[in-house]
C-alpha positions as CSV (number, residue, x, y, z in Angstrom):
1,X,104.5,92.1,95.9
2,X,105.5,89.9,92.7
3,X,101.6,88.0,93.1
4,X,100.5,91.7,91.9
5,X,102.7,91.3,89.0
6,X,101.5,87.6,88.9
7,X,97.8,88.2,88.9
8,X,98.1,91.0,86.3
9,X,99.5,89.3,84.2
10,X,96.8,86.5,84.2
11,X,94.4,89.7,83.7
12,X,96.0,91.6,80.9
13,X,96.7,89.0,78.9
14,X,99.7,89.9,77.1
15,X,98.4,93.7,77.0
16,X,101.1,95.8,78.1
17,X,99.0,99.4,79.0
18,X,96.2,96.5,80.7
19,X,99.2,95.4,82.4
20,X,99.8,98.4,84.1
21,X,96.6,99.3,85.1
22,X,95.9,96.3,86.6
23,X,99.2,96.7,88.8
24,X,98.0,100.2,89.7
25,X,94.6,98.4,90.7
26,X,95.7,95.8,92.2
27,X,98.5,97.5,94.2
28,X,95.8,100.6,95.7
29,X,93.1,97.9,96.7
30,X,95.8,95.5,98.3
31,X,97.0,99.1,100.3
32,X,93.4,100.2,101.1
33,X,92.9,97.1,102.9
34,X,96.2,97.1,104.8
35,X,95.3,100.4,106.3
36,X,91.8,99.8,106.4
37,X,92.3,96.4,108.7
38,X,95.4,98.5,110.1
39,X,93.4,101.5,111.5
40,X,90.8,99.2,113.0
41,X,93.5,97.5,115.0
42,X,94.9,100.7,116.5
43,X,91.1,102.0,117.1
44,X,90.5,98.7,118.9
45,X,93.7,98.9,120.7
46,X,92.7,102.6,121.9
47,X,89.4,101.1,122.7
48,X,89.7,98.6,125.1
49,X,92.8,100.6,126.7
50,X,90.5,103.3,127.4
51,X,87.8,100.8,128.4
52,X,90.3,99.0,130.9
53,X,91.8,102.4,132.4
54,X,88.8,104.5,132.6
55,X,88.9,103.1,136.6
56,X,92.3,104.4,137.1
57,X,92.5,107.3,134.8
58,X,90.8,108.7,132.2
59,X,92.5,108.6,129.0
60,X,91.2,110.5,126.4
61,X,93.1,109.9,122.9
62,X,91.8,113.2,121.3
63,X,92.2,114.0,118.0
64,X,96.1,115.1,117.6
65,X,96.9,111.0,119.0
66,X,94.7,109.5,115.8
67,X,95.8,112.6,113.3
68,X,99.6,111.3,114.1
69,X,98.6,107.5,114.2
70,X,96.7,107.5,110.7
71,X,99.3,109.7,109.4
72,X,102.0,107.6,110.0
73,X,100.0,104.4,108.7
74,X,99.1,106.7,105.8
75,X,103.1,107.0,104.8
76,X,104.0,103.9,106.2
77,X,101.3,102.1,103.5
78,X,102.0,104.6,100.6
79,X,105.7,103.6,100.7
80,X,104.9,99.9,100.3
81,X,102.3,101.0,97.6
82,X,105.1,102.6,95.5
83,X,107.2,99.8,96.2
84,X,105.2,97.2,94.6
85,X,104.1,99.8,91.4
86,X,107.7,100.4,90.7
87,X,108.5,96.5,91.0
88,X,105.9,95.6,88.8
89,X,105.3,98.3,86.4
90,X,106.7,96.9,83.2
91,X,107.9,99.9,80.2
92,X,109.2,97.4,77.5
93,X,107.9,93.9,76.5
């Protein structure tokens, strides 16, 4: 979470309201691609768990399962995203 601070700073160049924005940036791009490489791991592993039990049973995930799993990524994500803005965010000089 501080290399957000880091790299804006190297941004902004000693630019306080720059600063900011670029931690705002930074921080949603860094949390799109956690869920974003998140979500395809749980849609894999719902995948081939279907593709290995459709023998035996078949499992179908339905909507309701992904609703709750993004959901939860959703928060879980958004949490660490307000954790690194309010680390970072800088008021004074």
């Amino acid at each position: 979470m501080k290399r957000i601070g880091i790299a804006a700073s190297r941004i902004a160049k000693d630019d306080l309201v720059s600063y900011n924005m670029f931690v705002l940036i930074l921080s949603f791009l860094l949390s799109l691609l956690i869920f974003l490489i998140s979500a395809f791991s749980i849609l894999a592993g719902v995948a081939v768990t279907s593709y290995v039990t459709r023998g035996f049973m078949s499992m179908d995930p339905g909507t309701g399962f992904f609703k709750f799993a993004f959901f939860g990524l959703a928060v879980v994500v958004g949490l660490i995203n307000l954790v690194a803005v309010l680390v970072n965010i800088k008021l004074k000089r």
